[in-house]
C-alpha positions in Angstrom: 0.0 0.0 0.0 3.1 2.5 0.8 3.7 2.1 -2.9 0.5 2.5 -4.9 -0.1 6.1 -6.5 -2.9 8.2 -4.9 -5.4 9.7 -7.1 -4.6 13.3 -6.4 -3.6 15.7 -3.1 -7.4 16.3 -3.2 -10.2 18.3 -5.2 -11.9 21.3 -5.2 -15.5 20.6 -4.0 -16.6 23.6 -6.1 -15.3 22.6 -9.7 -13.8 19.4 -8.9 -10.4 20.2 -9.7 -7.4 18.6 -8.4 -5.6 21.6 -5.9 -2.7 22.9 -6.4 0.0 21.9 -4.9 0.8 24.7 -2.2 -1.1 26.8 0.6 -1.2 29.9 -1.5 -3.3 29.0 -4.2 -5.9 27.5 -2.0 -7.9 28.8 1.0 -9.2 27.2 3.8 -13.0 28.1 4.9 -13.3 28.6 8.7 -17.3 28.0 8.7 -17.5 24.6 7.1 -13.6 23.7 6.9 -13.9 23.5 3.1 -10.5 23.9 1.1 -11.6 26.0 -2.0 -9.2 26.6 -5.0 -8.3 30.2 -5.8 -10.1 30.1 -8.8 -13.3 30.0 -6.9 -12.5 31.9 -4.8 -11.6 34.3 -6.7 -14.9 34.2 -9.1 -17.0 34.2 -5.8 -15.6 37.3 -5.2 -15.8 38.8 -8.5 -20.0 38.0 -8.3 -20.3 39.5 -4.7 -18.2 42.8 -6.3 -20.8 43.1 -9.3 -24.2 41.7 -7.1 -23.0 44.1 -4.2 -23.2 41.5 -2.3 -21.7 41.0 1.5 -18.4 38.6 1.5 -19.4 34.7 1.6 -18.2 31.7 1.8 -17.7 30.3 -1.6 -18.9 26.5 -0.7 -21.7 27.2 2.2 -22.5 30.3 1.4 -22.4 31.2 5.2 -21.6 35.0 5.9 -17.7 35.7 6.5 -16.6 36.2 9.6 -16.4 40.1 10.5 -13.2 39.7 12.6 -10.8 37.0 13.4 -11.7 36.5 16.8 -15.2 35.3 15.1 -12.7 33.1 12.3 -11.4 31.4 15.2 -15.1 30.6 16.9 -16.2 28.8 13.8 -13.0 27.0 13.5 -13.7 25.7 17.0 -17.4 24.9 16.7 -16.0 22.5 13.7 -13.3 21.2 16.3 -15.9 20.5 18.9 -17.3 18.6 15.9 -14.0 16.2 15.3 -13.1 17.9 12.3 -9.8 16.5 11.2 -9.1 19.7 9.1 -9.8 22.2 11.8 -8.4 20.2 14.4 -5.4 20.3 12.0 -5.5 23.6 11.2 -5.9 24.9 15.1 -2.8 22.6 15.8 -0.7 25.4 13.1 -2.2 27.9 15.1 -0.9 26.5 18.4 2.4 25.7 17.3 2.9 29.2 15.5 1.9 30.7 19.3 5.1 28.7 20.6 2.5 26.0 21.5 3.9 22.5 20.8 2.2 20.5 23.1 -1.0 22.1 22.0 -0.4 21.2 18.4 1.1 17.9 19.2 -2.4 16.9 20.8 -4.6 18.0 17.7 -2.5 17.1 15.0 -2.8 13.8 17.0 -6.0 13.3 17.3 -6.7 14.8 13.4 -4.5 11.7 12.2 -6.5 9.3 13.8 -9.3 10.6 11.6 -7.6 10.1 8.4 -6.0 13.6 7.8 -3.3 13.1 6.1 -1.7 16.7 7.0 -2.1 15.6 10.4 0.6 13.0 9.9 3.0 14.9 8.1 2.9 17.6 11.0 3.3 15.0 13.9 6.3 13.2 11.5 7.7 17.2 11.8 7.1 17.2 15.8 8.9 13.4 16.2 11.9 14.8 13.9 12.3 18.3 15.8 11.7 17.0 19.0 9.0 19.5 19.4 6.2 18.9 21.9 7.2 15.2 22.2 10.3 13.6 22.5 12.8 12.8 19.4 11.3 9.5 17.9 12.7 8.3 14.6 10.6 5.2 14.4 7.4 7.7 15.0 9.0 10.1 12.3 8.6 7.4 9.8 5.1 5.9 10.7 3.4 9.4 10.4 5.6 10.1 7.4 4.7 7.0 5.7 0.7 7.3 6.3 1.3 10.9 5.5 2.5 9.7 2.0 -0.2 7.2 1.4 -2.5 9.9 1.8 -1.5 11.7 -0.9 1.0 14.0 0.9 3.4 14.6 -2.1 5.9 16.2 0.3 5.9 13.6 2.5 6.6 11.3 -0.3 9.4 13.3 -1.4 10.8 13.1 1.9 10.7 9.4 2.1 12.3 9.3 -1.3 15.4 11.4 0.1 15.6 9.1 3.4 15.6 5.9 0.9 18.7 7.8 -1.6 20.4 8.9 1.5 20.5 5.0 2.9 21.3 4.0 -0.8 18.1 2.3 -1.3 17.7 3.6 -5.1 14.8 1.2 -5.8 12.6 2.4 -2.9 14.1 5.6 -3.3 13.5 6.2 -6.7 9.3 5.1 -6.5 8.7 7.3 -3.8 10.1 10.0 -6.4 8.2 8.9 -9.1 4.6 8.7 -7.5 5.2 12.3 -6.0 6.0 13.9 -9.4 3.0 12.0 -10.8 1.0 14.1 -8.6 2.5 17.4 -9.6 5.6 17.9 -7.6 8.3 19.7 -8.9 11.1 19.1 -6.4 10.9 15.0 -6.9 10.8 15.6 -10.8 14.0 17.7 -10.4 15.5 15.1 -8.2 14.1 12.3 -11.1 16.2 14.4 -13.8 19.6 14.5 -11.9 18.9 10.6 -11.2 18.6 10.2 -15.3 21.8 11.8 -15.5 23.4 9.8 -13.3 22.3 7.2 -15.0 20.0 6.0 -11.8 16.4 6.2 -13.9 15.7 4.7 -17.5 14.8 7.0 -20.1 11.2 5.3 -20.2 10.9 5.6 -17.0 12.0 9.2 -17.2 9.8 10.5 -20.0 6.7 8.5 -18.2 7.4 10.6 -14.7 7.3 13.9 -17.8 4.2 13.3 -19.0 2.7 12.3 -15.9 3.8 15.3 -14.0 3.1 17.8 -16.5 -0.5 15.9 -17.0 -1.4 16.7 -13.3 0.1 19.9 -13.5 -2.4 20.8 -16.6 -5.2 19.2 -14.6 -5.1 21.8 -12.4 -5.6 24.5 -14.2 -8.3 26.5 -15.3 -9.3 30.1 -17.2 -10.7 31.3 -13.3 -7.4 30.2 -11.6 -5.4 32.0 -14.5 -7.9 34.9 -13.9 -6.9 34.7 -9.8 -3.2 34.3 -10.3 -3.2 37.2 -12.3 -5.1 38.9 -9.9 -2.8 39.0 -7.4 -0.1 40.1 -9.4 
């Protein structure tokens, strides 16, 4: 199961749309814990600009929160609620205040529901040492169920622990599987590997055409329209 090659790292519940890899180009809804691509985002704003209309959430449609105080009392009602993407998302919160026993709790208990965030945090906190003692065996568990998930840096860091023990075979399919979903670090890595002679040209060109394929399936005229945007 390590090595089979997840769908995606998730879709937009709006237009169904693989996200983007990275934080930026996605945004997390406090009321109903949606992650909604920027492209939506962005056009749900660009109807409430024309319609006069009060800011919304794109999915729910529940009013925005006025200030963040109020962000952070919806966040918690979902928490209350087992949530694993609050509960993972309240966990950042804690351990950008300097709380690391805070986060260490609801990553926690967001990984025992699946979140697949939620294990790549805790495989941070085992590594670090932060809010739990140093545990490499840990590090590895979370990192690995992090990776089935569909965590493509997760898989990439696998990949560099396999190449750095001189597994190349191991090392090498964790590569491959994270570029297939879009990730340009592990494609990078692929192409110095092919010029070392380490990958087969087949195998190579496949990882190409699979990377740039999920790359294209993430795009669309309203995320252009967004990314440009913010520019």
């Amino acid at each position: 199961i390590l090595f089979k090659q997840p769908e995606s790292t998730g879709d937009c519940p709006i237009c169904f749309l693989p996200l983007p890899i990275g934080p930026k180009k996605s945004t997390l809804m406090v009321c109903c814990s949606t992650i909604v691509c920027g492209g939506c985002c962005h056009a749900n704003l660009t109807r409430e600009i024309e319609e006069s209309l009060f800011p919304s959430c794109p999915f729910c449609r529940k009013a925005a929160p006025l200030t963040d105080e109020e962000g952070v009392m919806n966040m918690m009602k979902r928490v209350e609620a087992n949530d694993p993407v609050s509960l993972r998302q309240i966990g950042r919160q804690r351990y950008e205040e300097g709380d690391y026993n805070g986060a260490f709790q609801y990553w926690t208990k967001a990984a025992g529901l699946g979140n697949a965030e939620a294990h790549y945090e805790l495989s941070c906190s085992y590594a670090e040492g932060e809010g739990v003692e140093i545990d490499e065996e840990k590090r590895v568990y979370h990192l690995e169920h992090a990776a089935i998930g569909g965590n493509p840096r997760a898989r990439y860091n696998l990949g560099c622990e396999e190449a750095k023990n001189r597994r190349m075979d191991r090392a090498i399919k964790h590569f491959i599987i994270a570029a297939n979903l879009g990730h340009n670090e592990s494609l990078e890595v692929l192409k110095n590997f092919y010029a070392k002679g380490h990958v087969s040209k087949d195998a190579f060109a496949a990882a190409l055409r699979a990377h740039q394929a999920a790359v294209d399936a993430t795009k669309s005229p309203q995320r252009e329209m967004a990314l440009q945007w913010e520019r």
